[in-house]
Structure formats: C-alpha cells, structure tokens
KESEVO-791432 format. One record per atom (N, C-alpha, C): residue in one letter; x, y, z; residue number from 0. Coordinates in steps of 0.05 Angstrom, whole numbers. Atoms other than C-alpha are relative to their C-alpha. Example, Ala and Ser with C-alpha at 12.3 -4.5 7.8 and 13.67 -1.06 7.14 Angstrom:
2
<residuo->A&x->18&y->-24&z->0&num->0>;
<residuo->A&x->246&y->-90&z->156&num->0>;
<residuo->A&x->18&y->24&z->0&num->0>;
<residuo->S&x->-16&y->-24&z->-1&num->1>;
<residuo->S&x->273&y->-21&z->143&num->1>;
<residuo->S&x->-15&y->22&z->14&num->1>;
This chain:
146
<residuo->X&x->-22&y->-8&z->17&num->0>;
<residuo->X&x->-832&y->465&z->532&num->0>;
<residuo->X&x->-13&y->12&z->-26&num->0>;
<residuo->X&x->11&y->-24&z->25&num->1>;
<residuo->X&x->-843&y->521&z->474&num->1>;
<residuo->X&x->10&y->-34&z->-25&num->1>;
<residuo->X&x->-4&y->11&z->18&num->2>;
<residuo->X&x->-846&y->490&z->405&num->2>;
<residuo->X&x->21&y->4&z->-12&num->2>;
<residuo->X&x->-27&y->-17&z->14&num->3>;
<residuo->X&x->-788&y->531&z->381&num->3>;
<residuo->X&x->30&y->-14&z->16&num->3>;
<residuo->X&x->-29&y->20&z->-15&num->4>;
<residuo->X&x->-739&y->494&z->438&num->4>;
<residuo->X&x->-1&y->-30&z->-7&num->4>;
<residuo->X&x->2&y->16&z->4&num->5>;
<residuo->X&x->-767&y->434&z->419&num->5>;
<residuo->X&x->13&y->-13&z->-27&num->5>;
<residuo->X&x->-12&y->2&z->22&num->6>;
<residuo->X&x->-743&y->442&z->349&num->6>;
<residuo->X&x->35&y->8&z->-4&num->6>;
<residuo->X&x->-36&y->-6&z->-3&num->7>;
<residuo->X&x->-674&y->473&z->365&num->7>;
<residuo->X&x->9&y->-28&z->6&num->7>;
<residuo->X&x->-8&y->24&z->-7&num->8>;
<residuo->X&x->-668&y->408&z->407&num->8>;
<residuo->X&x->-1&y->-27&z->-20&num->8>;
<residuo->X&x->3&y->11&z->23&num->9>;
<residuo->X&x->-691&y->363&z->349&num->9>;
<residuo->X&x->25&y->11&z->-22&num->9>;
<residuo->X&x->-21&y->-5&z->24&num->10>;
<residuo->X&x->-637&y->398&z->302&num->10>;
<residuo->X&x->21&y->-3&z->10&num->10>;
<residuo->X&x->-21&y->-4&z->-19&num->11>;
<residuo->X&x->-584&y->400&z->360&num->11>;
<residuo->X&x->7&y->-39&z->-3&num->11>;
<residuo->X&x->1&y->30&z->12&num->12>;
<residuo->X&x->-597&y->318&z->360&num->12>;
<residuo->X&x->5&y->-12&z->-32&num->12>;
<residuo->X&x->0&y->8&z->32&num->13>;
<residuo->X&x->-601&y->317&z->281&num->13>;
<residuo->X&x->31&y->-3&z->-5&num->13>;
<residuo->X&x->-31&y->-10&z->2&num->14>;
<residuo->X&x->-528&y->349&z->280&num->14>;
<residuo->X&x->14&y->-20&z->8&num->14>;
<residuo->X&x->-26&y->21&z->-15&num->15>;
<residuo->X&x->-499&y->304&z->334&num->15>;
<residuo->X&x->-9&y->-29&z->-12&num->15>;
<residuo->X&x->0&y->30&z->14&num->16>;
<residuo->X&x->-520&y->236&z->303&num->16>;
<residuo->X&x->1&y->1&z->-32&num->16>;
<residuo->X&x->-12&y->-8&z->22&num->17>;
<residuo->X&x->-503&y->269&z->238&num->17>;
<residuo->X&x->31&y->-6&z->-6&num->17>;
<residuo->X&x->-11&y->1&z->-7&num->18>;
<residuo->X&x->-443&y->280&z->263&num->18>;
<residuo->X&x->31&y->-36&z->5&num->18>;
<residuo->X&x->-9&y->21&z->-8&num->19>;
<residuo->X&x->-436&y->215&z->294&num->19>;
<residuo->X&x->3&y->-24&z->-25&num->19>;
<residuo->X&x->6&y->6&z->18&num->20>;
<residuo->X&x->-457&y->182&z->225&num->20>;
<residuo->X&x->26&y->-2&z->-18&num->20>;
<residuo->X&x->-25&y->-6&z->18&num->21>;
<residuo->X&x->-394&y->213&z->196&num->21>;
<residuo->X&x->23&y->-6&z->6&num->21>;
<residuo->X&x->-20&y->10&z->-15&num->22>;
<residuo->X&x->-348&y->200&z->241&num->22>;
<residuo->X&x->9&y->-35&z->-7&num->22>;
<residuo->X&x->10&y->21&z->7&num->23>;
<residuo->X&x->-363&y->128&z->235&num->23>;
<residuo->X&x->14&y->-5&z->-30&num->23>;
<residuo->X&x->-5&y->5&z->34&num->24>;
<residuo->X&x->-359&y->127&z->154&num->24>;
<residuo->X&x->31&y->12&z->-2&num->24>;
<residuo->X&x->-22&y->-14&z->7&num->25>;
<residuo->X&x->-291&y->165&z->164&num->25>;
<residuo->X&x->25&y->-25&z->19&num->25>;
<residuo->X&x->-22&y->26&z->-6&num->26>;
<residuo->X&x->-254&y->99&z->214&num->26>;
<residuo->X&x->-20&y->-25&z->-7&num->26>;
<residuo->X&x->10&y->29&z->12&num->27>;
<residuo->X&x->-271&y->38&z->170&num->27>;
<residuo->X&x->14&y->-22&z->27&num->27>;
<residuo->X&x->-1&y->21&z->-16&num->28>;
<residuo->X&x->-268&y->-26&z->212&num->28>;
<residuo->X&x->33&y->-7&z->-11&num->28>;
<residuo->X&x->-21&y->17&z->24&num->29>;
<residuo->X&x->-194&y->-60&z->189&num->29>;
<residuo->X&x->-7&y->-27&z->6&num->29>;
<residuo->X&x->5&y->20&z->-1&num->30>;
<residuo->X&x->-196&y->-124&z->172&num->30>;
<residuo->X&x->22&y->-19&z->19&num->30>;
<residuo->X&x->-20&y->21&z->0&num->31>;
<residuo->X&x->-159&y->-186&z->217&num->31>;
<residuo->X&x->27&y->-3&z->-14&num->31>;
<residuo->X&x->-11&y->16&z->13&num->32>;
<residuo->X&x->-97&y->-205&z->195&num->32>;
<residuo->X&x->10&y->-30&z->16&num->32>;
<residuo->X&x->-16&y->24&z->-14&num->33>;
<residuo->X&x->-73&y->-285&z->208&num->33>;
<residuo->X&x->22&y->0&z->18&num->33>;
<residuo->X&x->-37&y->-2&z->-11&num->34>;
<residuo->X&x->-17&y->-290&z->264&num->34>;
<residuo->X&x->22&y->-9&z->-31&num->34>;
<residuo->X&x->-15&y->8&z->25&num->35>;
<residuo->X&x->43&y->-302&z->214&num->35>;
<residuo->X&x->2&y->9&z->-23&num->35>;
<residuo->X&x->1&y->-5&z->29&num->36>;
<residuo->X&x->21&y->-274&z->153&num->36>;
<residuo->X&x->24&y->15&z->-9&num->36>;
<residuo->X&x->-28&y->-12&z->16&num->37>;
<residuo->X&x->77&y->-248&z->109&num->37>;
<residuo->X&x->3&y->4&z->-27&num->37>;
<residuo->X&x->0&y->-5&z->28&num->38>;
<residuo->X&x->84&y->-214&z->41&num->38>;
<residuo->X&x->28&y->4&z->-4&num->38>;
<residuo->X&x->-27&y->1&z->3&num->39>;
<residuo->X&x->154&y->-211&z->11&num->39>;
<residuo->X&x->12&y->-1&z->-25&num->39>;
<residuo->X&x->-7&y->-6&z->30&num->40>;
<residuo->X&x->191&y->-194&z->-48&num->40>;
<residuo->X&x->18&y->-33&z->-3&num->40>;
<residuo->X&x->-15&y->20&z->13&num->41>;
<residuo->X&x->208&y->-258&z->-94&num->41>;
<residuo->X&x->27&y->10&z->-17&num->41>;
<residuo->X&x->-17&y->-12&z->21&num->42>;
<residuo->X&x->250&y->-214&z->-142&num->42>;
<residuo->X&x->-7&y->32&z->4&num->42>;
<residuo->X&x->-25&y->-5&z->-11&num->43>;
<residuo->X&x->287&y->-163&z->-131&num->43>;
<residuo->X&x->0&y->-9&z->38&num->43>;
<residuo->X&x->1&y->-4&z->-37&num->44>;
<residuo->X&x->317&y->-177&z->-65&num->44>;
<residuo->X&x->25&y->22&z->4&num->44>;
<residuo->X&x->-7&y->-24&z->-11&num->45>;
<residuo->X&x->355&y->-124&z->-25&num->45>;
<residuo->X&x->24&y->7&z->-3&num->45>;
<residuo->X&x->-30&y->0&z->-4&num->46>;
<residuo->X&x->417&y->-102&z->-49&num->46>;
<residuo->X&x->8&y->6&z->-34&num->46>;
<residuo->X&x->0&y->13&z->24&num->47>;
<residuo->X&x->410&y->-122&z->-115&num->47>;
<residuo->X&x->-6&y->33&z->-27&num->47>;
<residuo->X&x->-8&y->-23&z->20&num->48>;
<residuo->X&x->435&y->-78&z->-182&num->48>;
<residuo->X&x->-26&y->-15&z->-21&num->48>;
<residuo->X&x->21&y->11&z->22&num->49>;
<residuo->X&x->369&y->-83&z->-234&num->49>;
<residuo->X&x->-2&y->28&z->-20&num->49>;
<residuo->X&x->-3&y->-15&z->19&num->50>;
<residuo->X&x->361&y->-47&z->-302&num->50>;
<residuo->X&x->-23&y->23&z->4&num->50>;
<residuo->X&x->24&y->-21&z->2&num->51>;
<residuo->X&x->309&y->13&z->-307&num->51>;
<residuo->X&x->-25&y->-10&z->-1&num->51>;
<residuo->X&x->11&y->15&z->1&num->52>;
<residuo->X&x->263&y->-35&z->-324&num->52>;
<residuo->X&x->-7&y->-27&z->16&num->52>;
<residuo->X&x->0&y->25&z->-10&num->53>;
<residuo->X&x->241&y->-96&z->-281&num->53>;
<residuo->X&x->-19&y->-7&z->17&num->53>;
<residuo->X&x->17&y->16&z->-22&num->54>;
<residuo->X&x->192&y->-144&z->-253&num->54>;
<residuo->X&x->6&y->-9&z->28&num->54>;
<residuo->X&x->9&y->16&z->-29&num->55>;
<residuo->X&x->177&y->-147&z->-184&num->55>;
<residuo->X&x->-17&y->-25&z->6&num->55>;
<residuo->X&x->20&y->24&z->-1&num->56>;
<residuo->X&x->154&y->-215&z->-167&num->56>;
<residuo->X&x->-1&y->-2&z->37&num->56>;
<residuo->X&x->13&y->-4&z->-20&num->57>;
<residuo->X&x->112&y->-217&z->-102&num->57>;
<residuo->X&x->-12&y->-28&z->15&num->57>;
<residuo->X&x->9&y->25&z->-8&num->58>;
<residuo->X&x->105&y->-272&z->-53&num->58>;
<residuo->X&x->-24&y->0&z->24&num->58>;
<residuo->X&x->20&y->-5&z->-19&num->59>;
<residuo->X&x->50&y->-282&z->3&num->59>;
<residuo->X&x->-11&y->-34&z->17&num->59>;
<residuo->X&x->1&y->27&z->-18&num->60>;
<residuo->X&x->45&y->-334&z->65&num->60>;
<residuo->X&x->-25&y->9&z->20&num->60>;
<residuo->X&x->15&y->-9&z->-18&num->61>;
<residuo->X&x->-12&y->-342&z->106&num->61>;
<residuo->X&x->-34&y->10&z->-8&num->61>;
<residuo->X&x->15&y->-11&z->19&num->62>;
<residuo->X&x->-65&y->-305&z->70&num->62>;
<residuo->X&x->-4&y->-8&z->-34&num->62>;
<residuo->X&x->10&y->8&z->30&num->63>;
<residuo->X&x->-102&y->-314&z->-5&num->63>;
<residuo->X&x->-1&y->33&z->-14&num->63>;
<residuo->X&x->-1&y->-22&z->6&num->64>;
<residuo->X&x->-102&y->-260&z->-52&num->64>;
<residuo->X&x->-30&y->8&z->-18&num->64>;
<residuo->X&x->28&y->-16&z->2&num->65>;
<residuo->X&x->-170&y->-222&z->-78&num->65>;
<residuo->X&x->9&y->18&z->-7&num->65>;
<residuo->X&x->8&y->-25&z->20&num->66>;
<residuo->X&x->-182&y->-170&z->-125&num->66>;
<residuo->X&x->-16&y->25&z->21&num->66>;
<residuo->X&x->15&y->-21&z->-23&num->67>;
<residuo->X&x->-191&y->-103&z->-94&num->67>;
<residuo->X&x->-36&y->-1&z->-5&num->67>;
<residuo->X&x->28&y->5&z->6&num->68>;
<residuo->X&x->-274&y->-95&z->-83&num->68>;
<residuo->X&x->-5&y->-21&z->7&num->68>;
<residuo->X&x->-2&y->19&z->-6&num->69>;
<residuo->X&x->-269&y->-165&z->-67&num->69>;
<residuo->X&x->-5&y->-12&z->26&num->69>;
<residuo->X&x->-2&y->-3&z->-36&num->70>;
<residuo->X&x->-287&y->-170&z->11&num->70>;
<residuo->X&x->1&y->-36&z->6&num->70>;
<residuo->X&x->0&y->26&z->-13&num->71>;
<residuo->X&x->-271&y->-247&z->32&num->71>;
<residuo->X&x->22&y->5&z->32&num->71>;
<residuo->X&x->-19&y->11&z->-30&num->72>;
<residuo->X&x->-231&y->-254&z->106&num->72>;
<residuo->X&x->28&y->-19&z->-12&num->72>;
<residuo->X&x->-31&y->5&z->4&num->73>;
<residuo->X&x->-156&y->-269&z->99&num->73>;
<residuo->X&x->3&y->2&z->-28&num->73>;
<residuo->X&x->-6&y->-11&z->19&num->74>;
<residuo->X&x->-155&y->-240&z->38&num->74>;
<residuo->X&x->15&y->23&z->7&num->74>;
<residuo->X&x->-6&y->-31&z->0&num->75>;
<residuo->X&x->-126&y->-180&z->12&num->75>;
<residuo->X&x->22&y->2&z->-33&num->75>;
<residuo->X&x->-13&y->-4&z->33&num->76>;
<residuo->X&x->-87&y->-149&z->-57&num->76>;
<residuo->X&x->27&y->12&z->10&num->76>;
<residuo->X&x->-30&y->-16&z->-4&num->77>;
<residuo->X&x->-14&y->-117&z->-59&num->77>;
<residuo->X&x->7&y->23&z->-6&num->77>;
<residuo->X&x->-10&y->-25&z->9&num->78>;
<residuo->X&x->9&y->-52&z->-60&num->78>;
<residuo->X&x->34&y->7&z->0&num->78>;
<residuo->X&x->-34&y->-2&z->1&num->79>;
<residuo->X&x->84&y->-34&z->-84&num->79>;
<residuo->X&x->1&y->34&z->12&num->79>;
<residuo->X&x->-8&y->-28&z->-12&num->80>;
<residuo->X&x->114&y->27&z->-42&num->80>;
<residuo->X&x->27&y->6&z->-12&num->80>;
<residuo->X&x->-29&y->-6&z->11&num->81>;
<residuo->X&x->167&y->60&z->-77&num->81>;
<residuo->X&x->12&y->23&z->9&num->81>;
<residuo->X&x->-7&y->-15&z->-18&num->82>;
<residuo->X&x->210&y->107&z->-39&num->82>;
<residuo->X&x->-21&y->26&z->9&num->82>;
<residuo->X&x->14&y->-13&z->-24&num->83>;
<residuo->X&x->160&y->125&z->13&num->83>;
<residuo->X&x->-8&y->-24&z->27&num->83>;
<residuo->X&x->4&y->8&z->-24&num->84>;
<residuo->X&x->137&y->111&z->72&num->84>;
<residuo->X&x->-36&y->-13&z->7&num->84>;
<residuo->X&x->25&y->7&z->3&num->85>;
<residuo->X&x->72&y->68&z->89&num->85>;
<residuo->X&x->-19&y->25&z->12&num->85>;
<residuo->X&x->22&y->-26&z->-11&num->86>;
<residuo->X&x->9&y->119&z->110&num->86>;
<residuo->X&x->-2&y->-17&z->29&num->86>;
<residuo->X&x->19&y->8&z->-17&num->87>;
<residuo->X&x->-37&y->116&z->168&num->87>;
<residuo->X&x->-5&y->-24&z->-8&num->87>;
<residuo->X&x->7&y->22&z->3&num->88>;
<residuo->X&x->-53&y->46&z->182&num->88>;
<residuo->X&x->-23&y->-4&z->-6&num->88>;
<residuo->X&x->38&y->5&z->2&num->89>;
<residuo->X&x->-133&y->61&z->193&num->89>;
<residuo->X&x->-2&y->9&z->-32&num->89>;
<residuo->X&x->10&y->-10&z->28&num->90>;
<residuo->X&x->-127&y->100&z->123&num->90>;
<residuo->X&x->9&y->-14&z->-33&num->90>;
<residuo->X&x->-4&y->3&z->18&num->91>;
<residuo->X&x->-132&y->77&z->54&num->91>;
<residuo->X&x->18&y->4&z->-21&num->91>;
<residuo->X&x->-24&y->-16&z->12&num->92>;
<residuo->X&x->-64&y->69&z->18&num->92>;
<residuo->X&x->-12&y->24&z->-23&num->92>;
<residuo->X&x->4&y->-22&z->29&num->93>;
<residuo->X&x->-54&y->129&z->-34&num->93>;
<residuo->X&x->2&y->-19&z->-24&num->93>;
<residuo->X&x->0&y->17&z->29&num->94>;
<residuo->X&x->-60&y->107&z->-106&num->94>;
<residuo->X&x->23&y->29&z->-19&num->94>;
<residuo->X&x->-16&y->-16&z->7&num->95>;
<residuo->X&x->-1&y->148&z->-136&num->95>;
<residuo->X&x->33&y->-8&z->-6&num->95>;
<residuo->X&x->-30&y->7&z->5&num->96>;
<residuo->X&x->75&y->145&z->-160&num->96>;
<residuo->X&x->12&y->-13&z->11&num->96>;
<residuo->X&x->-19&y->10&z->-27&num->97>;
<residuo->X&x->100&y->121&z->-98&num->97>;
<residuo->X&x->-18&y->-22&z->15&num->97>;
<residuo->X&x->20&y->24&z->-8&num->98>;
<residuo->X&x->38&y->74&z->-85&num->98>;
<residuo->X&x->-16&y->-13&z->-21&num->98>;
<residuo->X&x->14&y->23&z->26&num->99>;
<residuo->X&x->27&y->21&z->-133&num->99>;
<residuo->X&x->-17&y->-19&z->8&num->99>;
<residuo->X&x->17&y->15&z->-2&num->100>;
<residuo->X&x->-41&y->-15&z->-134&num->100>;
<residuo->X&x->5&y->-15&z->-20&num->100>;
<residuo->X&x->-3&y->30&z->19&num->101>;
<residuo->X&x->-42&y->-86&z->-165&num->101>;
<residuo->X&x->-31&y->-11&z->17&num->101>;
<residuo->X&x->24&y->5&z->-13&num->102>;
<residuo->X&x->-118&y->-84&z->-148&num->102>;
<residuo->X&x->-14&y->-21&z->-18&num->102>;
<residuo->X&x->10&y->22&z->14&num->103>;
<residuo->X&x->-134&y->-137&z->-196&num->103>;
<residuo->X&x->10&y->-24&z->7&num->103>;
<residuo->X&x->-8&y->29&z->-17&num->104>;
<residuo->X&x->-100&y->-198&z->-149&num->104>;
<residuo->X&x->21&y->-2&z->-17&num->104>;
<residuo->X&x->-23&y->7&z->11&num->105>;
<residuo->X&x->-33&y->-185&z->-189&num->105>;
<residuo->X&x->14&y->-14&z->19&num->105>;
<residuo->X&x->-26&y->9&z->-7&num->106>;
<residuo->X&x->35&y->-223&z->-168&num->106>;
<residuo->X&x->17&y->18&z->2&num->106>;
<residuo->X&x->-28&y->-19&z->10&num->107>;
<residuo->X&x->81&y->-182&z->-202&num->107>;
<residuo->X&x->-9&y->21&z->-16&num->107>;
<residuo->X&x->15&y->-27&z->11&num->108>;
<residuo->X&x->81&y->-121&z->-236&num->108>;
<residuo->X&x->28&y->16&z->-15&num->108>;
<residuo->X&x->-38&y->-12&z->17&num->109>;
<residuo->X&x->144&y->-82&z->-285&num->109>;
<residuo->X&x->-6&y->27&z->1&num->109>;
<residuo->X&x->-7&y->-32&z->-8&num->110>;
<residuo->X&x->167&y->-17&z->-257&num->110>;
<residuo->X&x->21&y->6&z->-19&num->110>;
<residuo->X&x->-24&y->-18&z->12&num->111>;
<residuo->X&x->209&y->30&z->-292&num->111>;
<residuo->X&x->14&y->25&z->13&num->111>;
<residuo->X&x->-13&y->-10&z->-29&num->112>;
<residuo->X&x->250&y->71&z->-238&num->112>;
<residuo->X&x->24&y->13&z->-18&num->112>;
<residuo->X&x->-14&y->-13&z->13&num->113>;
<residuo->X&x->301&y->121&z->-268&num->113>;
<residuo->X&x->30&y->-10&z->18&num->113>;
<residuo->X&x->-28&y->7&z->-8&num->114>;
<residuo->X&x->381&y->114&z->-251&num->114>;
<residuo->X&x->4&y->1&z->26&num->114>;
<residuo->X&x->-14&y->-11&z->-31&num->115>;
<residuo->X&x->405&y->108&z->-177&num->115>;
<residuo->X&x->-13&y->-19&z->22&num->115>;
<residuo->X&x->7&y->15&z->-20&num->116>;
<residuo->X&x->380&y->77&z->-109&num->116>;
<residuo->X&x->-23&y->12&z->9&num->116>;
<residuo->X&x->18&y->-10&z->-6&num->117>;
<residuo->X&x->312&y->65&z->-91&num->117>;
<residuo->X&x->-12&y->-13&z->19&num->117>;
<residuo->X&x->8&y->29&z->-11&num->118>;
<residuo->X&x->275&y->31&z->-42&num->118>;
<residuo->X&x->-27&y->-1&z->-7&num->118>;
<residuo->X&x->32&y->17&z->15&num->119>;
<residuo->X&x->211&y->-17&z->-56&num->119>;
<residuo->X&x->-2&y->-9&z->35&num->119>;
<residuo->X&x->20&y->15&z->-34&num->120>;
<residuo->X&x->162&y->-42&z->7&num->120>;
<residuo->X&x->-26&y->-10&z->-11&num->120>;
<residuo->X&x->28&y->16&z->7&num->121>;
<residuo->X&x->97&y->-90&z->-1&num->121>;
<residuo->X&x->-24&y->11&z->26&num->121>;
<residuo->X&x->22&y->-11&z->-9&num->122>;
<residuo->X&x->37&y->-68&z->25&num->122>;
<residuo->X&x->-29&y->-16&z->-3&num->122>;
<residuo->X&x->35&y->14&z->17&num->123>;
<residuo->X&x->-32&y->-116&z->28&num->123>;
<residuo->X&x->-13&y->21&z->16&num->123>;
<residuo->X&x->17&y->-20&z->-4&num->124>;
<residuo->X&x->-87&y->-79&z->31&num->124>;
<residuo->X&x->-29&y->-29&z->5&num->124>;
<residuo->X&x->18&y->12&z->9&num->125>;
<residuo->X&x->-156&y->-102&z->40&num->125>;
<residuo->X&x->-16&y->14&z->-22&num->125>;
<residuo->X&x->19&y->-9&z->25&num->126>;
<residuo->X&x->-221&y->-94&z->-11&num->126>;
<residuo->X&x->3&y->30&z->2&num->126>;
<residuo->X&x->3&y->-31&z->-10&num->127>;
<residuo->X&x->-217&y->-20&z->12&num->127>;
<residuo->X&x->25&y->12&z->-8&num->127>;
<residuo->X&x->-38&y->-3&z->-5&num->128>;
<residuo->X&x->-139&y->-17&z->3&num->128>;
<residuo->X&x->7&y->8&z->24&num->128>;
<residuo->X&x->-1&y->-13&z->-30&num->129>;
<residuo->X&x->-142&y->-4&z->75&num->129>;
<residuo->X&x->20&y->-29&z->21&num->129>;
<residuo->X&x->-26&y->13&z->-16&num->130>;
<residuo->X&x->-77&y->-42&z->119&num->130>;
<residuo->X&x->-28&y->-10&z->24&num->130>;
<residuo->X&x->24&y->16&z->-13&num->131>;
<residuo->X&x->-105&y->-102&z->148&num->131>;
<residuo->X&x->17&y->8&z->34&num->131>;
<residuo->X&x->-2&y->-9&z->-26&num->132>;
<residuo->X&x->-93&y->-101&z->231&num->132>;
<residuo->X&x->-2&y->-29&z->10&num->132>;
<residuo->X&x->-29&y->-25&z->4&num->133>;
<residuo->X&x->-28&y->-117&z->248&num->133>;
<residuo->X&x->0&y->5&z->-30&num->133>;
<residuo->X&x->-1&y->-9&z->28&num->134>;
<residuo->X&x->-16&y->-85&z->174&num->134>;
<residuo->X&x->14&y->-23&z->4&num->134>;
<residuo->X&x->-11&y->20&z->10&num->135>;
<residuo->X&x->15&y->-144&z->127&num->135>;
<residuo->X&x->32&y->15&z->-13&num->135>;
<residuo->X&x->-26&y->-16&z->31&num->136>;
<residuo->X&x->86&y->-114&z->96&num->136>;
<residuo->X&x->21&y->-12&z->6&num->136>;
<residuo->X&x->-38&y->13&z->3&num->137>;
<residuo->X&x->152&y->-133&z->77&num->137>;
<residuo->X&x->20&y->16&z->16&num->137>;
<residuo->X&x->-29&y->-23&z->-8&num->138>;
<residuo->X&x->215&y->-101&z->102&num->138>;
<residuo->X&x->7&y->15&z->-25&num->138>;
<residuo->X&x->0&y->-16&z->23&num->139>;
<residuo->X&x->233&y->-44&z->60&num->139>;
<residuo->X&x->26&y->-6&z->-8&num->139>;
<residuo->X&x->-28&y->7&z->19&num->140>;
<residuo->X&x->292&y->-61&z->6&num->140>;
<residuo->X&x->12&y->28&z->-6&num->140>;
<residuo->X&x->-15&y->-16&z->18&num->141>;
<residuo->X&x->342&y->-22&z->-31&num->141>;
<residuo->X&x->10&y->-11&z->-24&num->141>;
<residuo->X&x->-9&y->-2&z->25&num->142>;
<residuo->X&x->355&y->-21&z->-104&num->142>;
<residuo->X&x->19&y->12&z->-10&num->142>;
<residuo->X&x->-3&y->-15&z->4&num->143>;
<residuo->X&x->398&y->4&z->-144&num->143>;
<residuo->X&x->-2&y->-5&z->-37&num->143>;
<residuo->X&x->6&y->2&z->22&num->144>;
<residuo->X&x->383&y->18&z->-212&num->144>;
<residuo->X&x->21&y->13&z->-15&num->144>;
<residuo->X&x->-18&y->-10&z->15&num->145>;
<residuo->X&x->433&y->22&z->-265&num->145>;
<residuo->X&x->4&y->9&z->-27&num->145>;
C-alpha cells in the first residue's frame, strides 16, 4: 500500500472517530429518575385568579434538590415553563422568557406575567438542565392574571 492511501485512510479514520466523538458530546447520558417522583405546584394551583405579581411555591416528592452544576443521583433543580411547551427530552431546557431556571436549588420564585390567562408547568432538570428519564413535571396549570 502507497504511502499517500495510507494517509487518506488515516484521515478517513481521523474524521469518522471525530465524528463519532461529536456525536457522543451532542446525546448526554439522562439521568434516572425514582419510580414516583413528582414535582408540583404548592401555590398557584389551577384555576386560580392571581395579581401580576406572584410567588410560585414549588413542591417535590421522591427526589432532593441540587444546585444546577451540582451532579448527585436523584437530584435535580426546577424549571418554571410559562406558556410553552416542554423541549426535547434528551435536550437541555432553554433558559429564556418562557423557561425559568431556579438553578440555585430555589423553591419558589416571583413572576410577573402581564393581564389575562397563562399557563405555568415544572420542569426538574438535572446538573445539565437536561430532563431526567422518565422527565420529572407537573401537569400544566392555568392562570389567570388579573
């Protein structure tokens, strides 16, 4: 074999376990979740008329809670979904308007939500913010803000 095929084949290998490398770093493992586990809104519950202003208080069965970065097993932190829809399970919630991190092992957290009907959903994440496996969430509520 010429030296010149030998090296195509050497870069042809480089590529595909390059490749494979990336792939890899692109589906993170998810973490376990406990049979049972359950996150769940303490305050507001579903139905319920609240001012522009107001604490969500956040409950959690089953699981301990951890600071995002934090990697322990049956852990995980909370994310508030506010009228949307959860992502991809394998992928890392968004961090945005509609996806509230409480990556510091919050409880609760005071939204301010303009006039009308909205809905809220809980979201644990693990250290990654990445939906543990089955994902942990609440049933999605309705608000309405007055």
């Amino acid at each position: 074999m010429s030296q010149a095929r030998i090296a195509a084949c050497l870069i042809a290998l480089m590529a595909l376990s390059g490749a494979g490398f990336q792939a890899m770093a692109q589906a993170p493992v998810r973490q376990a979740a406990p049979p049972g586990a359950q996150v769940y809104f303490h305050y507001p519950v579903d139905g319920l008329s609240v001012p522009e202003r107001f604490t969500v208080r956040i409950g959690l069965r089953g699981m301990g809670v951890a600071p995002a970065g934090i990697n322990h097993a049956r852990t995980g932190h909370h994310h508030l979904l506010i009228d949307t829809d959860p992502g991809p399970p394998d992928q890392p919630i968004p961090s945005d308007y509609n996806n509230i991190h409480l990556g510091n092992g919050q409880t609760e957290v005071v939204v301010t939500l303009p006039k009308g009907r909205h809905t809220l959903q809980l979201l644990l994440g693990d250290h990654l913010h990445i939906p543990h496996n089955p994902p942990v969430m609440s049933p999605k509520i309705t608000v309405n803000v007055r």
